[in-house]
C-alpha positions as CSV (number, residue, x, y, z in Angstrom):
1,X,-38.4,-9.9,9.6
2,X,-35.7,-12.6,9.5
3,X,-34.9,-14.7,13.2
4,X,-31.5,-13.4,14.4
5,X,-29.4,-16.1,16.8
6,X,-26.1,-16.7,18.1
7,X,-24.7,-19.4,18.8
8,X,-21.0,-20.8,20.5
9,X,-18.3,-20.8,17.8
10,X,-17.1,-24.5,17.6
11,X,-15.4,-24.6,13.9
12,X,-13.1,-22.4,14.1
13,X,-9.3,-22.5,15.0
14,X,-7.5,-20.1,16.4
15,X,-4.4,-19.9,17.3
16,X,-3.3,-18.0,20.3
17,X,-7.0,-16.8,21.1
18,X,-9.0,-17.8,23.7
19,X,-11.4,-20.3,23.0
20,X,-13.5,-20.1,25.9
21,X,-15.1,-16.4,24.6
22,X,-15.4,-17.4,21.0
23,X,-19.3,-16.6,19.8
24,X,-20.5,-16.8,15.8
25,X,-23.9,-15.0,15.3
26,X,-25.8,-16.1,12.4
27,X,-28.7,-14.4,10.5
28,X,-27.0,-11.8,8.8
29,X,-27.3,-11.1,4.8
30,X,-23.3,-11.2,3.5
31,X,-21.9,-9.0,6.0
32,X,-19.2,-7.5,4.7
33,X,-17.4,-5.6,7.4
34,X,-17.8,-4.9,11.3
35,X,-17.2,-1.8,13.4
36,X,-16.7,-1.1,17.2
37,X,-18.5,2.2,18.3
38,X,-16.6,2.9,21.4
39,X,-19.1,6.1,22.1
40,X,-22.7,3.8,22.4
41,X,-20.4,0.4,23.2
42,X,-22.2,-1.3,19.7
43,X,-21.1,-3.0,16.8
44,X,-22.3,-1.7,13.7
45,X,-22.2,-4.6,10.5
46,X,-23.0,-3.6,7.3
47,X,-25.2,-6.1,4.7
48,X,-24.6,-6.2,1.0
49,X,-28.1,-8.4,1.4
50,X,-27.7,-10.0,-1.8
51,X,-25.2,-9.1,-5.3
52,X,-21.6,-7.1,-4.7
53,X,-22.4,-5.2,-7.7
54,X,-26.1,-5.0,-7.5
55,X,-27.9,-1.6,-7.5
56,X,-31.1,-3.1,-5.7
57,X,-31.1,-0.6,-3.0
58,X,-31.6,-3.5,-0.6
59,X,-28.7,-3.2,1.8
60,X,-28.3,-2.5,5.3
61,X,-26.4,-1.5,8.6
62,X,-27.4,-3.7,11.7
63,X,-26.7,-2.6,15.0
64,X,-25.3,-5.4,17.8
65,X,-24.5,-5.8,21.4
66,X,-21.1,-7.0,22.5
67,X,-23.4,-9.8,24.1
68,X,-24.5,-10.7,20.7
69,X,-27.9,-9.2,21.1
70,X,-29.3,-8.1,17.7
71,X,-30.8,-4.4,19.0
72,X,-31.8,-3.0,15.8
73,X,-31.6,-5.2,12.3
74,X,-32.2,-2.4,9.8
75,X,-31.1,0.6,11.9
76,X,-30.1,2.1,8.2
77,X,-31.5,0.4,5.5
78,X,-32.0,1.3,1.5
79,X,-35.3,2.2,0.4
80,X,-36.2,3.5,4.0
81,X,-36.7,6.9,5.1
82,X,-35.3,8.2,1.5
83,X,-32.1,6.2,1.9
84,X,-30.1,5.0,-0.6
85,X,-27.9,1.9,0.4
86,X,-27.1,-1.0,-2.6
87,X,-24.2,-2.6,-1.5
88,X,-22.5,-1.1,1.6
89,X,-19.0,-2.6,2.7
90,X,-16.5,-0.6,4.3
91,X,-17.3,2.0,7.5
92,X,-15.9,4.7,9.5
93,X,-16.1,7.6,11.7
94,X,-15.2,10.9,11.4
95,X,-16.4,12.9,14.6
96,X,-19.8,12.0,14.8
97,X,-20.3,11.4,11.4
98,X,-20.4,7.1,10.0
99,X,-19.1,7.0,6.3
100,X,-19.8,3.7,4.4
101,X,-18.6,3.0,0.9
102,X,-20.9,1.7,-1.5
103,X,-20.3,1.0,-5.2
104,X,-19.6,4.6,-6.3
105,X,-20.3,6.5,-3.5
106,X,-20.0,7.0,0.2
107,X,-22.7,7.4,2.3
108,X,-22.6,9.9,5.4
109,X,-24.7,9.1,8.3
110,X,-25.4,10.4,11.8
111,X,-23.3,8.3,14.3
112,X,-26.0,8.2,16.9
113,X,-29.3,8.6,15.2
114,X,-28.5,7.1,11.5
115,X,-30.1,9.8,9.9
116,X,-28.7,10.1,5.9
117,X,-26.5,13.4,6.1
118,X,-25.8,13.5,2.3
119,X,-23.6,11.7,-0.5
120,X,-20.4,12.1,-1.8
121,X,-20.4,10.9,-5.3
122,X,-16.7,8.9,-7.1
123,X,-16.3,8.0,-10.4
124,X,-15.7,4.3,-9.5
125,X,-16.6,0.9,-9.7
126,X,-16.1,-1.0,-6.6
127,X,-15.5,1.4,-3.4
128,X,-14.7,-1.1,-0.9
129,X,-12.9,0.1,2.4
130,X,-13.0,3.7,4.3
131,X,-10.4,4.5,7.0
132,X,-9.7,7.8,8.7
133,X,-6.9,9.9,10.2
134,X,-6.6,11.8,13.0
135,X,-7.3,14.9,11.2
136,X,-10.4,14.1,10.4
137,X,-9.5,13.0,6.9
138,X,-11.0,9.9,5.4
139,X,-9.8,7.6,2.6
140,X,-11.6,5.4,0.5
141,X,-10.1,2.3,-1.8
142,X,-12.0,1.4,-5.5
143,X,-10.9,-2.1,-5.9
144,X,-11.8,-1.9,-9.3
145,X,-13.4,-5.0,-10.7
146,X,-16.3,-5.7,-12.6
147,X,-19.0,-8.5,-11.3
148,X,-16.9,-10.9,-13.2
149,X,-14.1,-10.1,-10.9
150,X,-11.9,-8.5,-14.2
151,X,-10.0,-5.8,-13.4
152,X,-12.4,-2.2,-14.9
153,X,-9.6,-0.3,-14.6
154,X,-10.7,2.4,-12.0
155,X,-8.3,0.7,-9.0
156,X,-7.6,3.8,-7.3
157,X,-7.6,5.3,-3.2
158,X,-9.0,8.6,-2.6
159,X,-8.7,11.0,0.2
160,X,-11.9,12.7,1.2
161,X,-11.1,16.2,3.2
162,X,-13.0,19.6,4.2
163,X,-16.8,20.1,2.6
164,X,-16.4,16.7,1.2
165,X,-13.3,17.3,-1.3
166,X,-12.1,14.2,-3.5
167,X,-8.6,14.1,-4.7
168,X,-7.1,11.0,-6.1
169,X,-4.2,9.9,-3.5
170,X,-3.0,7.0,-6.4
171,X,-4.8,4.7,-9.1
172,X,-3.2,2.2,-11.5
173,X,-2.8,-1.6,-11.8
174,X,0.2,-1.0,-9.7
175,X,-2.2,-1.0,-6.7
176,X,-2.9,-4.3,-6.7
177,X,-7.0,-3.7,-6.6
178,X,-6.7,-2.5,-3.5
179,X,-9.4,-3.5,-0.2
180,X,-8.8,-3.1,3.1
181,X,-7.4,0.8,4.2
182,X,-5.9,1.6,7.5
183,X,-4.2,4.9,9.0
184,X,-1.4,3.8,11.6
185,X,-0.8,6.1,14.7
186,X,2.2,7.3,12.9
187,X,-0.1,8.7,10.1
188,X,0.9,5.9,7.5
189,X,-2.0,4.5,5.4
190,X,-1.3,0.9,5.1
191,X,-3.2,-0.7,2.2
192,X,-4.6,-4.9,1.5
193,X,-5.2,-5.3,-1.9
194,X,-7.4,-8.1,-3.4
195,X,-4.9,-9.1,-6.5
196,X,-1.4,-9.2,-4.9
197,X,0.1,-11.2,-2.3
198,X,2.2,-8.0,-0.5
199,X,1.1,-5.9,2.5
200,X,1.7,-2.6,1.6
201,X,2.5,1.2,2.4
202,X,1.2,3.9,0.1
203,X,4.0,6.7,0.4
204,X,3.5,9.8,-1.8
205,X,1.3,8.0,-4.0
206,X,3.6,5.0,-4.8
207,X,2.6,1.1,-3.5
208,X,6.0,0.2,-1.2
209,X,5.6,-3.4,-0.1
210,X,5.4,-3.7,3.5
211,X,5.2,-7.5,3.9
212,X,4.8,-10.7,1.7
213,X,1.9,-12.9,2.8
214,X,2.1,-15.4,-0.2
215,X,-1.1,-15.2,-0.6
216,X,-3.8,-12.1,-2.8
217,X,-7.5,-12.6,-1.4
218,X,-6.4,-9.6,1.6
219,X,-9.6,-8.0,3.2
220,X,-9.7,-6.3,6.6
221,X,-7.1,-4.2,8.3
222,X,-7.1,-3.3,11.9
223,X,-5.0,-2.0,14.2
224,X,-4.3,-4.1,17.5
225,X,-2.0,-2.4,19.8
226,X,1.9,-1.8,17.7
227,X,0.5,-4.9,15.4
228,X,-1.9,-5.1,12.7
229,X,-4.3,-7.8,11.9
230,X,-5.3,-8.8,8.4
231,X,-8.0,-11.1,6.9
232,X,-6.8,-13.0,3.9
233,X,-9.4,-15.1,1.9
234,X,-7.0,-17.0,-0.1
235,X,-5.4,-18.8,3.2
236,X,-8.9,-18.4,5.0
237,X,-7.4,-16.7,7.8
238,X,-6.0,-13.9,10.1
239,X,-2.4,-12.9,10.4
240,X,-1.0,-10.2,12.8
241,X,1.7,-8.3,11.3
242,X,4.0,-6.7,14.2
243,X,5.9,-3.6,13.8
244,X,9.4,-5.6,12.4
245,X,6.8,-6.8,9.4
246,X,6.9,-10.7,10.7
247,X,3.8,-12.3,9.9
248,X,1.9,-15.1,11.8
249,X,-1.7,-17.0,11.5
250,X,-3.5,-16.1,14.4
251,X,-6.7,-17.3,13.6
252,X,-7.6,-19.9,10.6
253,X,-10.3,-22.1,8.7
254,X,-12.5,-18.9,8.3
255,X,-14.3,-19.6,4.6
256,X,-14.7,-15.9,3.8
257,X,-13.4,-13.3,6.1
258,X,-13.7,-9.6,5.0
259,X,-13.6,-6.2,6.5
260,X,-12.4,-6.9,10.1
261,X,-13.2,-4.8,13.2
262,X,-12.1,-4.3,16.5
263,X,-13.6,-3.9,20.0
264,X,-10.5,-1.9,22.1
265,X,-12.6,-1.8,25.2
266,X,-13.1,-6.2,25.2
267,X,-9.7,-6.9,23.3
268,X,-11.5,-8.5,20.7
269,X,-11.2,-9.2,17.3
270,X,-14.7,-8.9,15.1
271,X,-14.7,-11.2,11.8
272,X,-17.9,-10.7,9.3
273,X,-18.1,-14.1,7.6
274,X,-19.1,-12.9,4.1
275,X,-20.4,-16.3,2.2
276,X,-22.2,-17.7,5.6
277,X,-24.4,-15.1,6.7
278,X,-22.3,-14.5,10.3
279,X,-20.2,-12.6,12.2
280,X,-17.4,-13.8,14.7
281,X,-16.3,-12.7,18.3
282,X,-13.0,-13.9,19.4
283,X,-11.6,-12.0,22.7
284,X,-7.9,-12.6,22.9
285,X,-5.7,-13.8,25.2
């Protein structure tokens, strides 16, 4: 069993946040993305443990207190109670059901108990990011890379509906290799891809560019009130995006940002640090 901490953020900056409830919590094994489960008031951060592309079965979901309290390190974990978990990145819920992507397939769990429902199986190479609508739909992005981080030609998003139905929403180069997914209030799914520098809307199955960043590297998407926040590993930062499409850093010198989440009940924005083993707390102002 590995010693879990936390510890009082002091390197990063951010701008416009409050410094005084800023926490880092260190122990983790390349968490990739973290999400707020308003119904038990936890955090749930999911661990590659290990290689992106690595079918070692080794990954894992840890479950955290808004406190920073590690209350269950391996509450679902590969090779444990018949799970199956290599790589897991992106999460969310669906009713009571938790979906994580991981490599070619997303993984259905019980939201309270973490019991393994069943798989749903996509001929992919890289699914990264799950969002979900109102309607109970959920969408998944293949960024489409190989370990090498070359392009494998399966960049596609996927909409996953009814008894677990997969139709292809879009695929192409055109897409950028797409990352981090998000369904607005207004129904549109917003998309961050890896290879381009643009923000962008995914309208009848056609990329429209949203907002420049001037930077590829984008992550995390979350919703934050009428503005979006998105983590962008090329700049090593944050930027909020309001509802005009103007862009701003709001929080910066973060090595390796990925799937961000969001705590609606604290205000608070929740940043896995991918290539140091930590996750971030920042309330905001």
């Amino acid at each position: 069993m590995k010693k879990w901490m936390w510890c009082v953020s002091a390197v990063l900056s951010f701008s416009g946040l409050s410094q005084a409830a800023s926490l880092s919590i260190a122990g983790f094994q390349n968490p990739e993305s973290v999400l707020y489960d308003a119904q038990q008031d936890v955090y749930l951060v999911s661990n590659i443990n290990g290689d992106s592309f690595a079918r070692d079965n080794n990954g894992f979901v840890a479950v955290v207190s808004p406190e920073g309290k590690i209350l269950n390190d391996h509450w679902i974990a590969g090779n444990t109670n018949g799970v199956i978990l290599h790589a897991p990145k992106g999460m969310a819920f669906a009713g009571n059901v938790l979906y994580v992507a991981d490599l070619d397939a997303v993984r259905l769990f019980d939201r309270k108990t973490g019991a393994h429902l069943r798989d749903v199986n996509i001929k992919s190479t890289f699914l990264n990011d799950v969002a979900t609508d109102a309607k109970g739909n959920v969408y998944v992005s293949d960024t489409g890379i190989l370990p090498d981080f070359s392009p494998s030609g399966t960049a596609a998003i996927y909409q996953i509906s009814g008894k677990d139905q997969v139709k292809v929403l879009a695929q192409g180069p055109e897409l950028g290799l797409p990352n981090g997914l998000l369904v607005q209030p207004d129904g549109r799914l917003l998309v961050a891809p890896m290879g381009a520098v643009s923000l962008y809307e995914l309208k009848n199955g056609v990329p429209v560019p949203w907002v420049n960043l001037t930077a590829a590297g984008m992550d995390g998407l979350v919703q934050v009130g009428k503005d979006v926040l998105v983590s962008v590993w090329n700049t090593q930062s944050v930027f909020k995006v309001n509802p005009k499409g103007e862009a701003s850093v709001v929080a910066s010198n973060i090595s390796s940002p990925a799937d961000l989440g969001w705590d609606s009940k604290r205000n608070r924005l929740l940043v896995p640090v991918l290539m140091e083993n930590r996750i971030l707390f920042q309330d905001l102002d």
